[in-house]
C-alpha positions in Angstrom: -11.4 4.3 -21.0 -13.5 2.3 -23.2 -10.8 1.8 -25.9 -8.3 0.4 -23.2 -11.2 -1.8 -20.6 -11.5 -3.4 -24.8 -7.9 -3.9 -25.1 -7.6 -5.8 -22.1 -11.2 -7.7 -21.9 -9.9 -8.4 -25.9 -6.5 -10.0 -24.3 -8.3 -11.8 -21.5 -10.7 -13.9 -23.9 -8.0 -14.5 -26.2 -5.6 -15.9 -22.7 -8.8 -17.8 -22.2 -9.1 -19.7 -25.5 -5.4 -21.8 -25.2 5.2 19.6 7.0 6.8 19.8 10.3 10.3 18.2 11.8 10.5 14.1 12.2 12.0 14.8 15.9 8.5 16.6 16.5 6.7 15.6 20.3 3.7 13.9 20.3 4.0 10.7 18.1 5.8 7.7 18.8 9.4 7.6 18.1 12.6 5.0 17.8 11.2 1.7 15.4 14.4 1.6 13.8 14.2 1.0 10.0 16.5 -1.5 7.9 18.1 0.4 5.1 20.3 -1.8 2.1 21.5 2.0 1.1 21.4 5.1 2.0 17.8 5.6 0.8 15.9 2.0 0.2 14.7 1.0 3.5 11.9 -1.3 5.2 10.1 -1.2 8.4 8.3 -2.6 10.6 4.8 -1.2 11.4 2.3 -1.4 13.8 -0.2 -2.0 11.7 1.2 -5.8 11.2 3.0 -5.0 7.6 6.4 -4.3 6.7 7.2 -1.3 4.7 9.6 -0.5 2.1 10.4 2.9 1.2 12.9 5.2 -0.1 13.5 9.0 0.8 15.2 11.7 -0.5 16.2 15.4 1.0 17.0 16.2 4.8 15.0 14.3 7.5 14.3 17.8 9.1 12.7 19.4 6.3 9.1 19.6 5.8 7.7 16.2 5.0 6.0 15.2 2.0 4.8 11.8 1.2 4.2 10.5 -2.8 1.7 7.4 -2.4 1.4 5.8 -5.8 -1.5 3.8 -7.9 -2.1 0.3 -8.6 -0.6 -2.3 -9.6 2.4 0.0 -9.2 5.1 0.8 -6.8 6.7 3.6 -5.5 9.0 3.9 -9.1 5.9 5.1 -10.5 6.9 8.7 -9.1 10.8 8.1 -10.8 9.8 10.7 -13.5 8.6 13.0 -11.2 11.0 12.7 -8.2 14.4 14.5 -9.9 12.7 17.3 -10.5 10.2 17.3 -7.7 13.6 17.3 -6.0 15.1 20.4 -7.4 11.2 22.4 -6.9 11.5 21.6 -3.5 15.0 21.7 -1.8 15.1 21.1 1.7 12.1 19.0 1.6 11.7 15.8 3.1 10.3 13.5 0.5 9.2 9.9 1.4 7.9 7.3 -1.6 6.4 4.1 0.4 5.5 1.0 -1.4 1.7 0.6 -0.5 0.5 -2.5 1.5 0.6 -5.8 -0.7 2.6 -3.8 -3.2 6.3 -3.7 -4.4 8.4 -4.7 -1.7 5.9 -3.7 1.4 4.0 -6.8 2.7 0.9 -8.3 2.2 -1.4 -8.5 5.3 -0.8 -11.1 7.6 -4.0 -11.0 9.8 -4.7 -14.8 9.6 -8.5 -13.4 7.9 -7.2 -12.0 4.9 -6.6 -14.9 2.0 -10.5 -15.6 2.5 -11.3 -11.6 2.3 -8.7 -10.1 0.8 -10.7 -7.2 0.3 -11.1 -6.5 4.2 -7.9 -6.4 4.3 -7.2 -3.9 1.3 -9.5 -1.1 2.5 -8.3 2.8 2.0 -8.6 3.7 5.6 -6.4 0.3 6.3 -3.4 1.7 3.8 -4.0 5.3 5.4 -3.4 4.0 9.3 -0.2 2.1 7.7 0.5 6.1 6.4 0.4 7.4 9.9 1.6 4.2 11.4 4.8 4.8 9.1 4.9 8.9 10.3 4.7 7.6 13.8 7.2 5.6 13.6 9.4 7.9 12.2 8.9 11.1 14.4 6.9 12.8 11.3 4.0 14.8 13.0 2.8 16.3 9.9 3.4 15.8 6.2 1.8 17.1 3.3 0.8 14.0 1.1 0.4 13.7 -3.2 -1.5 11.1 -4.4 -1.9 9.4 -7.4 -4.8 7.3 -8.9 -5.5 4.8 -6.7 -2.8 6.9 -4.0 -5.3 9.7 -4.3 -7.7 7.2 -2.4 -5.7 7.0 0.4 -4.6 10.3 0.7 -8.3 11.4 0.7 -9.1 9.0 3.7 -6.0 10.7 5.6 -7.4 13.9 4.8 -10.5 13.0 6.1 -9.6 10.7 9.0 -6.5 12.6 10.2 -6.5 16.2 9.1 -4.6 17.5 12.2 -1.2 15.0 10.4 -1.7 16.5 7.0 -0.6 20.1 5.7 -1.6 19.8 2.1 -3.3 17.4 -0.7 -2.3 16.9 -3.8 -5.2 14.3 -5.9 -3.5 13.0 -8.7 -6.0 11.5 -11.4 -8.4 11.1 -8.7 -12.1 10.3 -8.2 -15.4 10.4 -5.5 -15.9 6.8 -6.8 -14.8 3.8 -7.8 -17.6 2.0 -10.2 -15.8 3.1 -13.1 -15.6 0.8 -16.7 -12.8 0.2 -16.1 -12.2 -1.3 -12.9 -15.4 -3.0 -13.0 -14.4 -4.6 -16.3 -11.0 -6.1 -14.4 -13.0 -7.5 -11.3 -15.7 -8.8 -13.5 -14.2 -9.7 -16.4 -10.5 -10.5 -15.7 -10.4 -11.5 -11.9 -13.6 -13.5 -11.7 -14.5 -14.5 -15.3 -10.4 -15.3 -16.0 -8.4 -15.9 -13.1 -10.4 -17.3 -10.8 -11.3 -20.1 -13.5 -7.8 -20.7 -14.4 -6.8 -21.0 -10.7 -9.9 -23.3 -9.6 -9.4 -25.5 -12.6 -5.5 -25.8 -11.9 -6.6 -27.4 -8.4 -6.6 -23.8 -6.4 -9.5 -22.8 -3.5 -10.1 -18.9 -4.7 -8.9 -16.7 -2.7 -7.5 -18.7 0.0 -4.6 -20.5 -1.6 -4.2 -17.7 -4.1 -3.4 -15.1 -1.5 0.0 -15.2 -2.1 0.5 -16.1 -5.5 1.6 -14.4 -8.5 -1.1 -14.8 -11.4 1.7 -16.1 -13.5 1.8 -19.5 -11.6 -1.3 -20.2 -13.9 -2.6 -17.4 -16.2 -1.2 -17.4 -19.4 -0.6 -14.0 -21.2 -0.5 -12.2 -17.6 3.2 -10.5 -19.0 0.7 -8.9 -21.7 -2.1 -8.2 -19.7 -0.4 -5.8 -17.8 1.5 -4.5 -20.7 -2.5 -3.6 -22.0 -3.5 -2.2 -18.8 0.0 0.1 -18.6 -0.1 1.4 -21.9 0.3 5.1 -22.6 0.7 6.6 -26.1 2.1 9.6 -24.2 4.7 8.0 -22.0 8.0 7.0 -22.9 7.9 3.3 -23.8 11.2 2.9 -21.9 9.2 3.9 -18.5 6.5 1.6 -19.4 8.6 -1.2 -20.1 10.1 -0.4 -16.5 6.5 -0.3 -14.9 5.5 -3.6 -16.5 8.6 -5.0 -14.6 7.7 -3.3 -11.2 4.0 -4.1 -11.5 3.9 -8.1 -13.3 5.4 -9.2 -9.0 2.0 -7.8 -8.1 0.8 -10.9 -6.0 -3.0 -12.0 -6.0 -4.4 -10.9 -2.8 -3.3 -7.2 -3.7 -5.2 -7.5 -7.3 -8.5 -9.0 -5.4 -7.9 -6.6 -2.6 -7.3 -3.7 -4.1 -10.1 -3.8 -7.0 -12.9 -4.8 -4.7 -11.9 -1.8 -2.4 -12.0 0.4 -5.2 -15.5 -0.6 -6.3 -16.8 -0.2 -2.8 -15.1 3.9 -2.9 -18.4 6.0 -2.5 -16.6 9.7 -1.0 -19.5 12.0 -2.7 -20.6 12.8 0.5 -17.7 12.5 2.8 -15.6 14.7 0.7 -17.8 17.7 1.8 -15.7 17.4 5.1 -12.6 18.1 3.8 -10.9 20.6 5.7 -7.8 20.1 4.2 -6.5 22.5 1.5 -6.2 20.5 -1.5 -5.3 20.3 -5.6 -6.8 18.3 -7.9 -5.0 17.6 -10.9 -7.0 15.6 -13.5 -6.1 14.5 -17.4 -9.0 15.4 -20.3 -8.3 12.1 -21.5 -8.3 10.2 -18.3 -9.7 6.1 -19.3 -9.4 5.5 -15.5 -11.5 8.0 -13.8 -14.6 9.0 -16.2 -15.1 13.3 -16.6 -18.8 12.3 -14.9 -17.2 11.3 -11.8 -15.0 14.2 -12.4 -17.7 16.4 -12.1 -19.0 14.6 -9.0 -15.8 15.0 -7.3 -15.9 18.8 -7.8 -19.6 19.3 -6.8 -18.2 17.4 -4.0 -15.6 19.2 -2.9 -17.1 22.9 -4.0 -20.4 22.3 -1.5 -18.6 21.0 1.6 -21.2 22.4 3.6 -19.7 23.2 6.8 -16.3 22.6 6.2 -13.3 24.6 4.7 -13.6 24.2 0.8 -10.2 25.7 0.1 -10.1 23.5 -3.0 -8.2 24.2 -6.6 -8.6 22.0 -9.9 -6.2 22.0 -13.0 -6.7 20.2 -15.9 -4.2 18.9 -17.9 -4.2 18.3 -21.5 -6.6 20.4 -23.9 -7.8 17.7 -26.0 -11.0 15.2 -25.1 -10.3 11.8 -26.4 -11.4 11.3 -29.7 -14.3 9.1 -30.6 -11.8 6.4 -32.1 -10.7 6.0 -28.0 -7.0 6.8 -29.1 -5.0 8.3 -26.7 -3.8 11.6 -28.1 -3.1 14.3 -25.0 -2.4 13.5 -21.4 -4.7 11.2 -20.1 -4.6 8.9 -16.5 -0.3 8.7 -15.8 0.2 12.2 -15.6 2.9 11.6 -13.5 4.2 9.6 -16.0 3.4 11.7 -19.0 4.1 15.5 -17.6 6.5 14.7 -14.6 8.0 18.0 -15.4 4.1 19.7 -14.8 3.4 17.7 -12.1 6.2 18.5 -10.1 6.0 22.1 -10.9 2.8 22.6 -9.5 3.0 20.0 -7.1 6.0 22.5 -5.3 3.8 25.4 -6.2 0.7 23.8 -3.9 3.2 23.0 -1.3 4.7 26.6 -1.0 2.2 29.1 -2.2 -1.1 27.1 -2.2 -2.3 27.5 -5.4 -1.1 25.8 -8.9 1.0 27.7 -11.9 -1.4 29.1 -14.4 0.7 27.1 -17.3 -1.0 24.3 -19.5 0.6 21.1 -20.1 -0.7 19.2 -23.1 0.9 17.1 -25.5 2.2 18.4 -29.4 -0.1 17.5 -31.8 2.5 16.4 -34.1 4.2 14.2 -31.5 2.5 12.7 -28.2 5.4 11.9 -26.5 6.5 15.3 -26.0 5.0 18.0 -23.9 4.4 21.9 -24.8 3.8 24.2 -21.5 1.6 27.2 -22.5 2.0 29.9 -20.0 -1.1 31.6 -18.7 -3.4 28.8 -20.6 -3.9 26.5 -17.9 -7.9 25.8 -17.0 -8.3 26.2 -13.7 -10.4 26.8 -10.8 -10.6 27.5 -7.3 -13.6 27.0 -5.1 -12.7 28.7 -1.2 -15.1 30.0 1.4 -14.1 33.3 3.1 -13.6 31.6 6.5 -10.8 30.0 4.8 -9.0 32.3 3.0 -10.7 31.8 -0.3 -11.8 33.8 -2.8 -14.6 31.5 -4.2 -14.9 30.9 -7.7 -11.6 31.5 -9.9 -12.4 29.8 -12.9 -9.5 30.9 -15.6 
């Protein structure tokens, strides 16, 4: 983390210088979407946005629902989805562009350019979730996560437990006042942007709302190159992130990162009733291994509630004190597709992971060995839910 919040604070001063059937009763039927293909569609919510989305699989199979991080789209799950696709035949798979992101619209309450972030919060992006399932017929769904994804998925989880089958937490965290994101509010939004803006004759937020930080920000094409940036990933899929993510408009970026800082689920997350996988990457610059920790004290105390709860770590590796990126770190589903879909279909039909480490070769990042029987993981689950309690392998 600290090695890329550097890169990009190094990049802003230098820009600164010059599971159940969709025809199930119950939930509100017949909003008809508009499709430009057989499986890229938009529709309108009742929530006041219009989504995109794209689906794969038959509409009567078991539902599952990829929400992806920020400032991405729903192509971040591309690597994933062929062979999440073959794990899972006869599954219903839905990848929505979040709220403000990709082709899904910004918020249009007449409130939101002069508080983006009210507009932007987790359990807002989670009703749009079951708004979208509504519409659709889809009384339940099992839903995966990542990064910032993993944020909403723990607010439906939370909020709506009797919609959701399973959770999958992708790179996920209790809390949001990480390095990182703090460093792009503070540092990039407020100490770059915002000056650029105000100084090329904009009122901040308001008129930015809907603006692309390219109308004035210089070096924005390499900013988000910076905060992208995997030594793991193929640079191909990178390169096709940075051209999904640079659209990312202003009121998403203030939104978003303020909603993130306000994330405090320590406590909440004792509720969860919902059986759920963590899957987390030792050299994650995103989400710290403290909050890490946090998250699983979290989730293996839930008090009263049902702590059927299993962690997997990816990678085998910690960072290295030089910060360079040398195992699987934040982008697992960028980095291990093939993992994540493997035990993403293994949650969904047997309810625990594969015992098989993913990590990277030593001798060459970019490619992946799976170690059979290696995999760290454990399982925290109380006897009234089936558990077994402690399964640390």
């Amino acid at each position: 983390m600290i090695r890329r919040a550097a890169a990009v604070l190094i990049l802003a001063a230098a820009c600164l210088s010059p599971v159940t059937s969709p025809a199930a009763a119950g939930h509100a039927q017949g909003v008809v979407p508009s499709c430009a293909g057989p499986s890229e569609c938009t529709i309108a919510l009742s929530t006041g946005i219009t989504m995109a989305y794209r689906e794969v699989g038959p509409p009567d199979g078991p539902a599952v629902i990829l929400l992806h991080g920020f400032p991405d789209t729903g192509h971040a799950w591309d690597r994933v989805l062929p062979v999440l696709t073959q794990e899972l035949p006869g599954y219903h798979i839905v990848i929505p562009d979040l709220r403000g992101l990709g082709d899904t619209s910004l918020p249009a309450d007449p409130g939101c350019p002069a508080d983006p972030a009210g507009c932007f919060q987790f359990i807002d992006m989670a009703r749009d979730i079951i708004a979208f399932m509504d519409a659709r017929g889809i009384d339940r769904a099992s839903v995966v996560g990542h990064s910032v994804g993993t944020l909403v998925a723990q607010e439906l989880g939370l909020n709506y437990p009797d919609r959701v089958n399973r959770l999958v937490l992708i790179s996920t965290a209790a809390t949001g006042q990480e390095p990182l994101v703090l460093s792009v509010r503070d540092q990039v939004l407020d100490g770059w942007w915002r000056p650029t803006f105000q100084a090329a004759g904009y009122a901040w937020p308001d008129d930015v709302y809907p603006l692309n930080p390219s109308v004035a920000v210089g070096g924005y094409d390499g900013f988000v190159r910076a905060l992208l940036a995997s030594a793991v990933t193929p640079q191909t899929f990178v390169d096709q992130m940075v051209t999904a993510d640079e659209p990312t408009r202003l009121g998403a970026w203030i939104g978003i990162i303020d909603a993130i800082t306000q994330v405090d689920n320590v406590a909440r997350l004792g509720n969860l009733t919902v059986p759920t996988l963590v899957l987390y990457g030792i050299q994650d610059d995103v989400f710290t291994p403290a909050d890490e920790q946090a998250l699983i004290g979290a989730l293996h105390a839930n008090g009263d509630g049902c702590s059927n709860f299993w962690w997997k770590q990816y990678g085998a590796v910690p960072r290295p004190a030089s910060g360079d990126q040398t195992d699987i770190g934040h982008n697992i589903i960028w980095e291990a597709p093939a993992g994540a879909a493997a035990d993403i279909a293994s949650f969904l039909q047997v309810g625990h992971p594969n015992r098989t480490l993913y990590r990277t070769d030593p001798a060459d990042p970019t490619q992946i060995v799976a170690e059979p029987g290696h995999a760290i993981v454990q399982h925290f689950g109380g006897a009234h839910c089936g558990g077994s309690g402690d399964d640390t392998q």
